[in-house]
PASEBA-1860 file (N, C-alpha, C; in nm, 3 decimals):
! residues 113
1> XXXXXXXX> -0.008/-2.393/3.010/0.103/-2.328/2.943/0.070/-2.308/2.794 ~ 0.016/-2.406/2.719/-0.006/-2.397/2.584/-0.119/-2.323/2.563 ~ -0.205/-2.315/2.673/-0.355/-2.170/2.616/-0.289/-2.049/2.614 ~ -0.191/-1.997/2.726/-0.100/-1.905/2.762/-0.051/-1.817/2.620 ~ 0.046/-1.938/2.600/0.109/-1.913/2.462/0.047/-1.894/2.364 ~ -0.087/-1.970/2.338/-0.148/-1.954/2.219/-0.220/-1.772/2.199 ~ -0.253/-1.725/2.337/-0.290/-1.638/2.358/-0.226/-1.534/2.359 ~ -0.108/-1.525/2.364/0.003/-1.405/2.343/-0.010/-1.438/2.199
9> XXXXXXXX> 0.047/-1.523/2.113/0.055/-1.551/1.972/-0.097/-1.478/1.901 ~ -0.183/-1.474/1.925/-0.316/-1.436/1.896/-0.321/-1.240/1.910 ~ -0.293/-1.226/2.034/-0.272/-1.107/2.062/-0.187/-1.031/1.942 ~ -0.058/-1.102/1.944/0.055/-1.063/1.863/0.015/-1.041/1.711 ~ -0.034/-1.100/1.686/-0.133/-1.157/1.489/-0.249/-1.028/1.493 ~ -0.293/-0.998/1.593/-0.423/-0.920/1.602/-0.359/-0.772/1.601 ~ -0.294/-0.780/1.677/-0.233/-0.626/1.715/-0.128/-0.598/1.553 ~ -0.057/-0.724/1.497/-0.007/-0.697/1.392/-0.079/-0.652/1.251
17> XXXXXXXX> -0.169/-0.700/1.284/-0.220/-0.667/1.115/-0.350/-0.552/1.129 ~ -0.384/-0.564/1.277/-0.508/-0.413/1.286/-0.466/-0.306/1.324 ~ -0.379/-0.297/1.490/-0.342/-0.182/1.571/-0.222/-0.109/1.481 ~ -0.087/-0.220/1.457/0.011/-0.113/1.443/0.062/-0.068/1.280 ~ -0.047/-0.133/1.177/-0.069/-0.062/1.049/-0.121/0.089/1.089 ~ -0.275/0.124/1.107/-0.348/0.211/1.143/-0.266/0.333/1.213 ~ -0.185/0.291/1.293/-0.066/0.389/1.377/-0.029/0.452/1.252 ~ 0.069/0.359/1.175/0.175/0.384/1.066/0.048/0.454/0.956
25> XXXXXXXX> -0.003/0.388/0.945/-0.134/0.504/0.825/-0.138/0.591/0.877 ~ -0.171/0.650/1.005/-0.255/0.773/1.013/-0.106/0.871/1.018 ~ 0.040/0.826/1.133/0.153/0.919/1.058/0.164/0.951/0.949 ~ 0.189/0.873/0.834/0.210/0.865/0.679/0.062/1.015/0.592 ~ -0.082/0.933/0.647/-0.118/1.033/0.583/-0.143/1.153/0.713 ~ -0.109/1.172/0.785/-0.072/1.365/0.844/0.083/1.389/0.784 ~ 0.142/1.277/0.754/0.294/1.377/0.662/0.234/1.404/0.559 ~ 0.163/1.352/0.457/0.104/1.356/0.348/0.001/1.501/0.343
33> XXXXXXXX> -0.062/1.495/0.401/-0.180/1.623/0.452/-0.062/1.764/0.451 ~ 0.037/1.731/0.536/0.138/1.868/0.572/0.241/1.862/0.447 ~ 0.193/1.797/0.327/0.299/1.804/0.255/0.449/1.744/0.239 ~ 0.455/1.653/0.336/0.598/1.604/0.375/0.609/1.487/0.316 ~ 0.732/1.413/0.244/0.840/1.475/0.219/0.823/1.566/0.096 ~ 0.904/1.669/0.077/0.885/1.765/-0.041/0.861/1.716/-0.202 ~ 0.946/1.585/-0.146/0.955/1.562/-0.329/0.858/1.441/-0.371 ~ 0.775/1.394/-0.274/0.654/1.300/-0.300/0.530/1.384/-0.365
41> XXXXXXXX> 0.424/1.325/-0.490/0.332/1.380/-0.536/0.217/1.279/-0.512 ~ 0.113/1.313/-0.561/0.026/1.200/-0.548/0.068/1.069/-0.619 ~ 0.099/1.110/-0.756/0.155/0.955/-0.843/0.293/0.886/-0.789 ~ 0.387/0.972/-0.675/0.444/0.872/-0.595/0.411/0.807/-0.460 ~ 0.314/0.882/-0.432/0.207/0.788/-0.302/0.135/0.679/-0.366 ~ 0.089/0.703/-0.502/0.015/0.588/-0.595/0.099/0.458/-0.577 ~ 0.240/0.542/-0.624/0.364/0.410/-0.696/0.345/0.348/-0.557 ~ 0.387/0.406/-0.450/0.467/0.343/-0.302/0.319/0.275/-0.272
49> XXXXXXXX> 0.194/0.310/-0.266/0.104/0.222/-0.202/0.119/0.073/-0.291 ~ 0.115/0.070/-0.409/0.092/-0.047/-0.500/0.220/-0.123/-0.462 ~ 0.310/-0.075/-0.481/0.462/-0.169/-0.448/0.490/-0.191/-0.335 ~ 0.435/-0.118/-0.191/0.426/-0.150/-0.065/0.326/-0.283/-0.041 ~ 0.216/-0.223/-0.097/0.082/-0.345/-0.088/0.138/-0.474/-0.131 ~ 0.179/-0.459/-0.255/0.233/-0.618/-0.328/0.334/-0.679/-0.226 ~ 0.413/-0.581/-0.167/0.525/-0.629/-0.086/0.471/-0.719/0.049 ~ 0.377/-0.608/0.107/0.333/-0.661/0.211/0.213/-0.796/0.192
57> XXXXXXXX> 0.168/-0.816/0.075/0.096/-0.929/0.045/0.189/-1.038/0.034 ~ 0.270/-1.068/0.002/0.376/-1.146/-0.081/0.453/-1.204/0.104 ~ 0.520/-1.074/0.217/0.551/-1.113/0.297/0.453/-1.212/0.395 ~ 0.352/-1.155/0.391/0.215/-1.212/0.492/0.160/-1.329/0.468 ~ 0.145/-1.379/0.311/0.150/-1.490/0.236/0.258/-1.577/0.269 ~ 0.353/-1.590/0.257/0.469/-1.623/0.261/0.465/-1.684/0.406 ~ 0.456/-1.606/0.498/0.471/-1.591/0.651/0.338/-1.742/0.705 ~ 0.279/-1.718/0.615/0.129/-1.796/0.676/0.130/-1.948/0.604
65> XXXXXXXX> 0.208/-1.940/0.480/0.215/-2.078/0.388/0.316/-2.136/0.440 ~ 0.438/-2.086/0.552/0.553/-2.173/0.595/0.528/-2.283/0.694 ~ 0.608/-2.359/0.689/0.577/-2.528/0.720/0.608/-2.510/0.926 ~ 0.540/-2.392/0.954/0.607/-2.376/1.132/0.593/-2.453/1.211 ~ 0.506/-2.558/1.166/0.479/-2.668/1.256/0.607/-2.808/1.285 ~ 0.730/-2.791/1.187/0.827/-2.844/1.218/0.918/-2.849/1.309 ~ 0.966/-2.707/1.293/1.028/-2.639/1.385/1.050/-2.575/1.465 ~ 1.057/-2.460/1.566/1.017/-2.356/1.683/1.114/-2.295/1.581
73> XXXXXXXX> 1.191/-2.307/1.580/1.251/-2.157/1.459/1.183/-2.090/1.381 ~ 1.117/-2.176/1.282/1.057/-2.153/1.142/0.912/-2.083/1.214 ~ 0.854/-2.143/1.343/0.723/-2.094/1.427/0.791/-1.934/1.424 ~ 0.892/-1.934/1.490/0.985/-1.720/1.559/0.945/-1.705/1.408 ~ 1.020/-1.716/1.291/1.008/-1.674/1.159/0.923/-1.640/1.089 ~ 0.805/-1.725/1.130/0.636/-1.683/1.071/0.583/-1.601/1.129 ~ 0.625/-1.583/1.242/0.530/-1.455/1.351/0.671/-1.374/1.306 ~ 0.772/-1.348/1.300/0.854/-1.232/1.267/0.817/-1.185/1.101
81> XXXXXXXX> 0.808/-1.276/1.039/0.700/-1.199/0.877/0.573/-1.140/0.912 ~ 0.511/-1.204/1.025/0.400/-1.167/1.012/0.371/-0.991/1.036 ~ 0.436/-1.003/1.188/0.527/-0.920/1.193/0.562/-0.729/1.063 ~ 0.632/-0.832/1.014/0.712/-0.726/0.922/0.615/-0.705/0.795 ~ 0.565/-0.770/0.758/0.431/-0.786/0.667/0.318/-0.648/0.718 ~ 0.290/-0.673/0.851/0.163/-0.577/0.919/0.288/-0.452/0.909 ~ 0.390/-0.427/0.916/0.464/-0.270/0.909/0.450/-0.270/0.794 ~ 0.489/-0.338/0.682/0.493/-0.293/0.575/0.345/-0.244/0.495
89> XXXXXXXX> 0.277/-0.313/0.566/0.075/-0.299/0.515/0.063/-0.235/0.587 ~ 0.120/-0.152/0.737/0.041/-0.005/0.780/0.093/0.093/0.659 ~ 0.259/0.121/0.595/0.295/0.173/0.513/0.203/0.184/0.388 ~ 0.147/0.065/0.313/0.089/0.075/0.211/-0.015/0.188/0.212 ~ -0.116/0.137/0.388/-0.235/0.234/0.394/-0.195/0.360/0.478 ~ -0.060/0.384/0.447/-0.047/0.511/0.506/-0.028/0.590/0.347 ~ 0.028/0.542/0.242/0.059/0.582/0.089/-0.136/0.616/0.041 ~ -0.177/0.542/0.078/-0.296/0.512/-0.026/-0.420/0.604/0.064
97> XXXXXXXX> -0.364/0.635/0.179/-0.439/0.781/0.236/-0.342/0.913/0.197 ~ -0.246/0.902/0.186/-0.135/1.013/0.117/-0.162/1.076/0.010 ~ -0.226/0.919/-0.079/-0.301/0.973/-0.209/-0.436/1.084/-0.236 ~ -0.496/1.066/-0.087/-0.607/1.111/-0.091/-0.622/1.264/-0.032 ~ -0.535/1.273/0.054/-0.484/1.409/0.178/-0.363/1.475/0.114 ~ -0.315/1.452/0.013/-0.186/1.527/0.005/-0.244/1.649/-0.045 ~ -0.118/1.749/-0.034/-0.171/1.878/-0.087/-0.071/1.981/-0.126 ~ -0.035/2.062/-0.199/0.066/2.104/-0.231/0.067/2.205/-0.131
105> XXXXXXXX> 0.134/2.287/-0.133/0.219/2.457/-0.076/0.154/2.515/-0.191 ~ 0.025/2.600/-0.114/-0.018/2.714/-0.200/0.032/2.820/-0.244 ~ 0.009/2.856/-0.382/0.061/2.961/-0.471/0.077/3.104/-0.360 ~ -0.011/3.124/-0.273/0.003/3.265/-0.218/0.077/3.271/-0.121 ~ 0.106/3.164/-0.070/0.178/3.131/0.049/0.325/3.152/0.018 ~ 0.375/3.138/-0.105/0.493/3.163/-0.119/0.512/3.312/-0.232 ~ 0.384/3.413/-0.238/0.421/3.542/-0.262/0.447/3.662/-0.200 ~ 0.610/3.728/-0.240/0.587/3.840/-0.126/0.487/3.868/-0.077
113> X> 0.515/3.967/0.026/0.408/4.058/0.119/0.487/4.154/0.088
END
């Protein structure tokens, strides 16, 4: 029972911080590539990667320094940061490819014909 568990928990940590960032990056930068949302530029993909990143460092940290070995609560709580940490760090590297792919609405594209 306890290899079982340890092995979903492993899965869960692995898939959190590699598979379902990379998802969330590669949406973020094809909105970024197509220009979406209208009113983001590169220096607010800059801002959102740095304040996403710090965020998601700070949650993941946090998540990994808690005392889970006390409780089975505080155990749900560290894997639920961990969790929310890996969404918030696919976000960062979805900003910080945004930075790199964004592109405006070309000048000709919006002159009569």
């Amino acid at each position: 029972m306890e290899s079982s568990v340890t092995s979903v928990e492993l899965v869960f940590v692995l898939s959190a911080l590699f598979v379902v960032p990379l998802f969330i990056a590669a949406a973020i930068g094809y909105a970024a590539w197509r220009g979406k949302p209208k009113r983001f530029d590169r220096e607010m993909y800059w801002t959102a990667f740095v304040s996403a990143g710090a965020l998601a460092a700070l949650i993941i940290v946090y998540s990994m320094r808690m005392q889970a070995d006390i409780k089975p609560t505080r155990h749900i709580l560290g894997l639920m940061g961990l969790g929310l940490g890996g969404v918030v760090f696919g976000v960062a590297l979805g900003c910080c490819v945004g930075v790199f792919t964004y592109r405006r609405n070309s000048v000709s594209a919006n002159l009569p014909t």
